[in-house]
N, CA, C and O of each residue as an XYZ file, in Angstrom:
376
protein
N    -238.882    112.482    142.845
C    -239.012    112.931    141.461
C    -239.445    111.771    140.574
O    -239.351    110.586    140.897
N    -239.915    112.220    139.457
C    -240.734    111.215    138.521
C    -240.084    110.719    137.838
O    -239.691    111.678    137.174
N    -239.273    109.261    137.154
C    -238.738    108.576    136.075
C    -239.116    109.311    134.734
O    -240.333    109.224    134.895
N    -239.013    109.841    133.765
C    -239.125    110.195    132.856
C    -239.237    108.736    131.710
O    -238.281    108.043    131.362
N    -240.642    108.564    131.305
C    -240.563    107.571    130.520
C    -241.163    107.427    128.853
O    -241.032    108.567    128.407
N    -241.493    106.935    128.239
C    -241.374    106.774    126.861
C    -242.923    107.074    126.851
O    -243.469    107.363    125.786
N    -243.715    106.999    128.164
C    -245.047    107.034    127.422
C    -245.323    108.433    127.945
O    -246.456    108.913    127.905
N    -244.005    109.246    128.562
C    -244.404    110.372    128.744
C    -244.334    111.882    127.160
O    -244.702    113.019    126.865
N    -243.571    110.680    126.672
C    -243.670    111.639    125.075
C    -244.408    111.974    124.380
O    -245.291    111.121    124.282
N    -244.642    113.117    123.554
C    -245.063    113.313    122.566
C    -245.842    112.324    121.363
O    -245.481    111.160    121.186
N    -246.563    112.735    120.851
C    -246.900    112.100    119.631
C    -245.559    111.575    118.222
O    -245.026    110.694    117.547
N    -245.707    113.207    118.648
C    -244.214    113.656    117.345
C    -243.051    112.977    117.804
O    -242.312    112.280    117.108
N    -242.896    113.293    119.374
C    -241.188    112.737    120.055
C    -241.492    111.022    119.813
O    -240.405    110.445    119.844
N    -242.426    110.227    119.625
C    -242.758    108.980    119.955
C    -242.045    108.868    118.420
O    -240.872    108.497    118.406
N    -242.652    109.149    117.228
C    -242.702    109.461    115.957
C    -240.677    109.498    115.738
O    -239.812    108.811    115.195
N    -240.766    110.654    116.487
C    -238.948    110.852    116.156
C    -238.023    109.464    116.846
O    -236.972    109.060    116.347
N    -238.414    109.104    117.591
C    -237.428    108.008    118.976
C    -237.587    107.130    117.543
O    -236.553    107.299    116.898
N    -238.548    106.233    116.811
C    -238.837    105.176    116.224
C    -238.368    105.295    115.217
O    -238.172    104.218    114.654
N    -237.953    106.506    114.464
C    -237.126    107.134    113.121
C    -235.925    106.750    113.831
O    -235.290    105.802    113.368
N    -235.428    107.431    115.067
C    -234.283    107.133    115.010
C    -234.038    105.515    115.413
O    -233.036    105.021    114.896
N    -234.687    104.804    116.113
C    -234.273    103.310    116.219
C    -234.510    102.902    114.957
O    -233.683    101.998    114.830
N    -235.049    102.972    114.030
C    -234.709    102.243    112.417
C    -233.362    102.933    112.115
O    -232.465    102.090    112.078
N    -233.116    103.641    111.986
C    -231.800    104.388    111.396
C    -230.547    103.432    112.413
O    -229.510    102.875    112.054
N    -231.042    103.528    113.462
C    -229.840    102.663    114.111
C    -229.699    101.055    113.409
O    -228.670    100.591    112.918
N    -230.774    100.505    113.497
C    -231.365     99.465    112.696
C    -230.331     99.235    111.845
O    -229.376     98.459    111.833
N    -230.853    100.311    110.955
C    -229.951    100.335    109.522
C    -228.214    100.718    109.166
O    -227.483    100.414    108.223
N    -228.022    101.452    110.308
C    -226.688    101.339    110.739
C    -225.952    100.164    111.152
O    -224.887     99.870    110.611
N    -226.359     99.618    111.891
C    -226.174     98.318    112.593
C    -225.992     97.141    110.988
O    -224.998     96.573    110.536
N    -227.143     97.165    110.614
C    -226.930     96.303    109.312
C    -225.809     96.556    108.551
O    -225.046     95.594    108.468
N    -225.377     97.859    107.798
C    -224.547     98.256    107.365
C    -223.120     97.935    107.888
O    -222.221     97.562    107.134
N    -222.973     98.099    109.190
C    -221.610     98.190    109.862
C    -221.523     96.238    109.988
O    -220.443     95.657    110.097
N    -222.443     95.740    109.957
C    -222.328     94.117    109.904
C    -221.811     93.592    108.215
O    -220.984     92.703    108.014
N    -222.529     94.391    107.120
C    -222.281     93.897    105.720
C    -221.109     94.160    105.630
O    -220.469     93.187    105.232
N    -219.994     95.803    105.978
C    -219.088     96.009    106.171
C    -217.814     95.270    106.621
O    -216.662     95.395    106.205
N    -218.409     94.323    107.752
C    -217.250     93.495    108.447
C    -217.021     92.632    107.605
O    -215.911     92.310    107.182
N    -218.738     91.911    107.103
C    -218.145     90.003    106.252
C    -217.392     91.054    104.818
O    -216.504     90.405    104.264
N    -217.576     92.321    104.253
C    -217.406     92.442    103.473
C    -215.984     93.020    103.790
O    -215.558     93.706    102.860
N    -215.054     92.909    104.977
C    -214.029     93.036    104.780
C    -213.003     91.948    105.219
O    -211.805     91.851    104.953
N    -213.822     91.159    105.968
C    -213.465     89.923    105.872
C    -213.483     88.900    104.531
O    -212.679     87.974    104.429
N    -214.237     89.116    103.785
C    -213.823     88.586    102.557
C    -212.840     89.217    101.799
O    -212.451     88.586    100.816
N    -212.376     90.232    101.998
C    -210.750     90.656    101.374
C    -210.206     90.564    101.890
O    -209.136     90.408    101.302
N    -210.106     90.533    102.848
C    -208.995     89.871    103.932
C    -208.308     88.445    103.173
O    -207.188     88.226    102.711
N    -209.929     87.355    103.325
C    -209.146     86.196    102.801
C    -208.959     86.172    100.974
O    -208.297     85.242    100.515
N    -209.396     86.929    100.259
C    -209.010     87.285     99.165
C    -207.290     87.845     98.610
O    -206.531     87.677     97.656
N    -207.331     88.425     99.635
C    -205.875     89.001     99.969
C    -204.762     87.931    100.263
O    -203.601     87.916     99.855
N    -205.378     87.095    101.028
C    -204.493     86.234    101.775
C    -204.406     85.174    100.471
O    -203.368     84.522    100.359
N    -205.222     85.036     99.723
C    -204.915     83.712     98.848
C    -204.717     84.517     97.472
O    -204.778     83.801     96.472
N    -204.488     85.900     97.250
C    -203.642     86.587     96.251
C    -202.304     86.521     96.718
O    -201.534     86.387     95.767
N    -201.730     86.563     97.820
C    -200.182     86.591     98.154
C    -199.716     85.199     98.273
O    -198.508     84.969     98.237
N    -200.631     84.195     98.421
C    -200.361     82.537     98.503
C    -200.341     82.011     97.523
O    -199.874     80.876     97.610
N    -200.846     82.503     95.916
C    -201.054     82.714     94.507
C    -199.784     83.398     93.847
O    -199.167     82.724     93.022
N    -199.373     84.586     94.117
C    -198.387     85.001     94.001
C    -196.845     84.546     94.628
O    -195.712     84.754     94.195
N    -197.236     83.981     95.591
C    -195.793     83.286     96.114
C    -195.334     82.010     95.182
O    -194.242     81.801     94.652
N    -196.639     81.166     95.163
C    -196.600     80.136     94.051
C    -196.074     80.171     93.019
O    -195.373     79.316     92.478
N    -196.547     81.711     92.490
C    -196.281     81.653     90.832
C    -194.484     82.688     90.850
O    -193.812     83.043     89.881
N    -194.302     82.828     91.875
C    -192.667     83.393     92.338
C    -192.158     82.283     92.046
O    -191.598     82.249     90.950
N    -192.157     81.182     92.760
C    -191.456     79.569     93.400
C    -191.250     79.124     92.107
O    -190.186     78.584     91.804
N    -192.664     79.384     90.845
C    -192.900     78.200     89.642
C    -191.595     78.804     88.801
O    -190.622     78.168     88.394
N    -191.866     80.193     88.668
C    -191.060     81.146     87.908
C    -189.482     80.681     88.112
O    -188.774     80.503     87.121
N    -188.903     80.470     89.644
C    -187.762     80.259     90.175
C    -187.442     78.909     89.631
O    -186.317     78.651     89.203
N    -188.395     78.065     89.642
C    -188.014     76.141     89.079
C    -188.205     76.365     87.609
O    -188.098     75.289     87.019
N    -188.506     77.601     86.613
C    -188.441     76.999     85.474
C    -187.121     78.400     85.276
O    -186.841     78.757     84.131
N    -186.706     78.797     85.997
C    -185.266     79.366     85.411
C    -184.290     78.681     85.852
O    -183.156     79.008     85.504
N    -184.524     77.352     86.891
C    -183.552     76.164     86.955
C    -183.533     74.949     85.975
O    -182.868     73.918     86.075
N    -184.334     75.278     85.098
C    -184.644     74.506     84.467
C    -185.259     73.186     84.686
O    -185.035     72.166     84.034
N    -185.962     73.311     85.562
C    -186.998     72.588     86.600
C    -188.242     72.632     86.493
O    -188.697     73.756     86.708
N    -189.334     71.480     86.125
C    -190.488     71.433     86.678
C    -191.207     72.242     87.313
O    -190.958     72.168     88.516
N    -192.463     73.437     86.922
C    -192.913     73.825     88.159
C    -193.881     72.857     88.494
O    -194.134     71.749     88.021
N    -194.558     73.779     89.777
C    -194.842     73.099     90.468
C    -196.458     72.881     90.105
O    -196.727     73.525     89.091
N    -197.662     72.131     90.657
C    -198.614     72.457     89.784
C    -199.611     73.049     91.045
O    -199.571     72.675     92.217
N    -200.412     73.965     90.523
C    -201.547     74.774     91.381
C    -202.424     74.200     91.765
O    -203.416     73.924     91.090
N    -202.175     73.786     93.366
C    -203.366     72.660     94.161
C    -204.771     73.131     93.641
O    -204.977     74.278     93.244
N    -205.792     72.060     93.683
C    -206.940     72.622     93.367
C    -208.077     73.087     93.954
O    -209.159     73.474     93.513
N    -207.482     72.936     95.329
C    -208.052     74.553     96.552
C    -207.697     75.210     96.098
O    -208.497     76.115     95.864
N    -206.543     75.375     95.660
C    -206.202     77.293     95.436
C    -206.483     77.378     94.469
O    -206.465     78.591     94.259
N    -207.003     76.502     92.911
C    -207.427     77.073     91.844
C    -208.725     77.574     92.237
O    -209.049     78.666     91.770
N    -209.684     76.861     93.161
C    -211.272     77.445     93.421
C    -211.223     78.709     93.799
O    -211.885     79.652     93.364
N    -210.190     78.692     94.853
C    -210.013     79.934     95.847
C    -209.751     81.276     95.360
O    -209.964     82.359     95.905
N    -209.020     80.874     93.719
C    -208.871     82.078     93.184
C    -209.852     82.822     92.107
O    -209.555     83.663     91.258
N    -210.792     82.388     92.339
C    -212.200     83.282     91.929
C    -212.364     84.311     93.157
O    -212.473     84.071     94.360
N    -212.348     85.404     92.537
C    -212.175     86.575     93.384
C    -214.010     86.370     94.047
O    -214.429     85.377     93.453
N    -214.860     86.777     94.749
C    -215.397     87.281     95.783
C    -216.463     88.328     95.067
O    -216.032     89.477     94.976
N    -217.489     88.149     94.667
C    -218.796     89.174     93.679
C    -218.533     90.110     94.116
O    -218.388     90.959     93.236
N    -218.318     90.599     95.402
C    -217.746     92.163     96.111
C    -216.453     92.533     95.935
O    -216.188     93.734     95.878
N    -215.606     91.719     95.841
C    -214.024     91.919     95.800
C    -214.052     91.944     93.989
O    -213.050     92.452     93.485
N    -215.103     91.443     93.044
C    -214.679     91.262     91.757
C    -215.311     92.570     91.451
O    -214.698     93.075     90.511
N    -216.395     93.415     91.903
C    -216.429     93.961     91.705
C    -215.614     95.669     92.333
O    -215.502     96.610     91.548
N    -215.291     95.737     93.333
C    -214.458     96.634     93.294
C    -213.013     96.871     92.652
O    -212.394     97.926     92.519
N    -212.587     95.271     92.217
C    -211.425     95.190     91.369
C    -211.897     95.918     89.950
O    -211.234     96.780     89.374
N    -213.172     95.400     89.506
C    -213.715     96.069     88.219
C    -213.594     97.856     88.123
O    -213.326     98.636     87.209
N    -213.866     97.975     89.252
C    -213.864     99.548     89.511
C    -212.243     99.985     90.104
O    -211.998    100.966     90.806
N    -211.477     99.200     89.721
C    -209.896     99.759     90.545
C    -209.320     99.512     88.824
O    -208.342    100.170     88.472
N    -209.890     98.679     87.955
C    -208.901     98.622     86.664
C    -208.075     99.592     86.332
O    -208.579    100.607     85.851
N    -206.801     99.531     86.483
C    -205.663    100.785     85.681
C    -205.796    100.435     83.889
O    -205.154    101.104     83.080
């Protein structure tokens, strides 16, 4: 029996196979922007609860009447939210 192959197609079927490999294409791209774009809330996340623990700790040393503490200046950079993360926060405002 004969292999069934790509140059045994159609004009149209040739036409359709190449629609659908761009669409995969473009799937593929999508499901990649998806990952860094949830990997950047991930670490957005992670340095909102490392931000918030901080400002727990500072809160705790100035009801001891204590010094807080002061906000390293990695974590002041770090806390510029993410053009994707600033903007879906824009769109989550209560």
């Amino acid at each position: 029996s004969k292999i069934f192959g790509v140059e045994d197609l159609s004009p149209e079927e040739k036409d359709k196979l190449r629609q659908v490999e761009k669409e995969l294409e473009s799937l593929k791209i999508t499901q990649e922007k998806a990952f860094q774009i949830s990997a950047q809330h991930k670490k957005d996340l992670e340095i909102a609860l490392s931000s918030s623990k901080l400002v727990l700790e500072n809160l705790a040393l100035l009801s001891e009447g204590k010094k807080p503490r002061e906000i390293p200046t990695e974590l002041k950079k770090l806390l510029t939210p993410s053009k994707e993360s600033a903007q879906i926060l824009e769109g989550i405002k209560i």
